[in-house]
C-alpha positions in Angstrom: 122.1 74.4 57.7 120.7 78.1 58.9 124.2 80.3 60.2 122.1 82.1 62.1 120.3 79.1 64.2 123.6 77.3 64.8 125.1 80.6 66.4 122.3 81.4 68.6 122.3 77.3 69.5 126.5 77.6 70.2 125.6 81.1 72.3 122.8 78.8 74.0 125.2 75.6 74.7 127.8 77.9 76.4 125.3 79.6 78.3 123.8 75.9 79.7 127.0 74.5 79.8 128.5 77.3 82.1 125.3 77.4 84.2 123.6 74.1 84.3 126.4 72.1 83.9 126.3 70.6 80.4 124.3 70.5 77.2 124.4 69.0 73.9 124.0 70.8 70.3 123.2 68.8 66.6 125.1 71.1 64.4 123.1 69.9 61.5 119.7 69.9 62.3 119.5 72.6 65.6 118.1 70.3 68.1 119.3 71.0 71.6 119.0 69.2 74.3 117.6 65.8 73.1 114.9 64.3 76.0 115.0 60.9 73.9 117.7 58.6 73.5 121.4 57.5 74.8 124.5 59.3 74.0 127.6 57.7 73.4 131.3 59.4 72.9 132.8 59.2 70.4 136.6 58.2 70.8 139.1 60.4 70.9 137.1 63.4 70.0 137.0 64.5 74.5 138.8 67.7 74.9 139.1 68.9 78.5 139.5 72.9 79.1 139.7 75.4 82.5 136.8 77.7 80.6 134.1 77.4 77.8 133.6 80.4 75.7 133.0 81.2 72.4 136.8 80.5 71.0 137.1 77.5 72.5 133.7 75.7 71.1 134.2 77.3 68.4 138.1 75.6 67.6 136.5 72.8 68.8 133.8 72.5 66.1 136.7 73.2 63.4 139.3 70.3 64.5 136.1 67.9 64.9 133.9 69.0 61.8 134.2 65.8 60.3 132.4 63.8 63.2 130.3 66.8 64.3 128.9 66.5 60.1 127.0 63.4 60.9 123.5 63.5 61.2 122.9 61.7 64.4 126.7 63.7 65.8 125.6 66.2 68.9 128.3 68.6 70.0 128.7 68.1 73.9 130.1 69.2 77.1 129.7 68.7 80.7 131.3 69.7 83.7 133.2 67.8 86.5 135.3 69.0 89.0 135.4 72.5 88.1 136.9 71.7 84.2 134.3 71.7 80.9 134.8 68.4 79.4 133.9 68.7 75.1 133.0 65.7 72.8 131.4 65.0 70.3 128.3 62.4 71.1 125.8 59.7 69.1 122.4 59.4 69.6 121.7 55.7 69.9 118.1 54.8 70.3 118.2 51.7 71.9 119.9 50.9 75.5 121.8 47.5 74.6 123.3 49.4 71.7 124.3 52.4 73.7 126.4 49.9 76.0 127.6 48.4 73.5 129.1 50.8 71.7 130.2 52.9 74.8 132.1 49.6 76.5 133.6 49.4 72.4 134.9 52.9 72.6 136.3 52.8 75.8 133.5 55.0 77.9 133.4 54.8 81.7 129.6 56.1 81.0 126.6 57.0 78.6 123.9 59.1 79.2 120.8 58.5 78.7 118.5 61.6 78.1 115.4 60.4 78.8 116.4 60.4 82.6 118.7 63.2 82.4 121.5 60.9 83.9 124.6 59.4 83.2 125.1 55.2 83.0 128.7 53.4 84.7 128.8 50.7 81.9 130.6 47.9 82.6 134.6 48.0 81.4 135.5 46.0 78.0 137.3 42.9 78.4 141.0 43.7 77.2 142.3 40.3 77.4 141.2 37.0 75.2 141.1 37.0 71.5 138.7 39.7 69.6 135.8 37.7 69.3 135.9 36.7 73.1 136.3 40.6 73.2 133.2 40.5 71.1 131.1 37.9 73.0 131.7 39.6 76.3 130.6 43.1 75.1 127.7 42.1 73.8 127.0 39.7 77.2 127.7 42.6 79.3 125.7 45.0 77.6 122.6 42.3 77.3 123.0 42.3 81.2 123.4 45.8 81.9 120.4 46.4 79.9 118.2 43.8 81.9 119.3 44.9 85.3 118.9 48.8 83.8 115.1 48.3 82.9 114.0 46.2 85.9 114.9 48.9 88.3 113.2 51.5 86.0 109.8 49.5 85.8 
């Protein structure tokens, strides 16, 4: 890992994040900004804050350097409503996957980079026994995927 490229990639995420409205930084490799792909959060790794600067990424990074270490980890933030909301995000390939593992972790949405745009997955079933749990995530994100690339064809 260069120091150098991963400060001038967290000077570059605050930058985009306060002016465009989000971005998202692989700590290990550099890449910024993935056009490929769905991101999923992980859970409970969000952190919600009034302002994103340099201190605040930067404590960030150290309470979630663990999960940020993975190779396919992107630091990410976004905003909504006038706060910065932090994570720290997968890259998933493939769609069905994404869902999956989003409606698994509790995510009211993934994004998918390709498009630039966020996805309202469906919720997971909390009731039933963990492999009726199981069955329906895996149902619902078969569907979701099916409906998703009809309307994209």
């Amino acid at each position: 890992m260069d120091i150098k490229k991963v400060n001038m990639g967290i000077k570059r995420f605050i930058t985009d994040g306060n002016t465009n409205g989000g971005a998202s930084l692989n700590l290990n490799t550099g890449e910024y900004n993935p056009t490929q792909g769905y991101f999923v959060s992980l859970s409970g790794k969000e952190m919600i804050v009034d302002d994103l600067n340099t201190n605040t990424v930067l404590k960030y990074i150290q309470t979630h350097a663990g999960a940020l270490a993975e190779i396919n980890s992107f630091l990410g933030c976004w905003k909504h409503e006038g706060k910065f909301y932090l994570d720290v995000s997968e890259q998933i390939t493939d769609l069905e996957s994404s869902v999956y593992h989003g409606m698994k972790r509790g995510q009211k949405a993934i994004f998918d980079a390709g498009r630039g745009k966020s996805l309202y997955i469906p919720a997971a079933q909390n009731a039933g026994t963990e492999t009726q749990k199981e069955t329906y995530a895996k149902y619902a994100a078969q569907k979701f995927t099916e409906s998703y690339k009809s309307k994209i064809k």
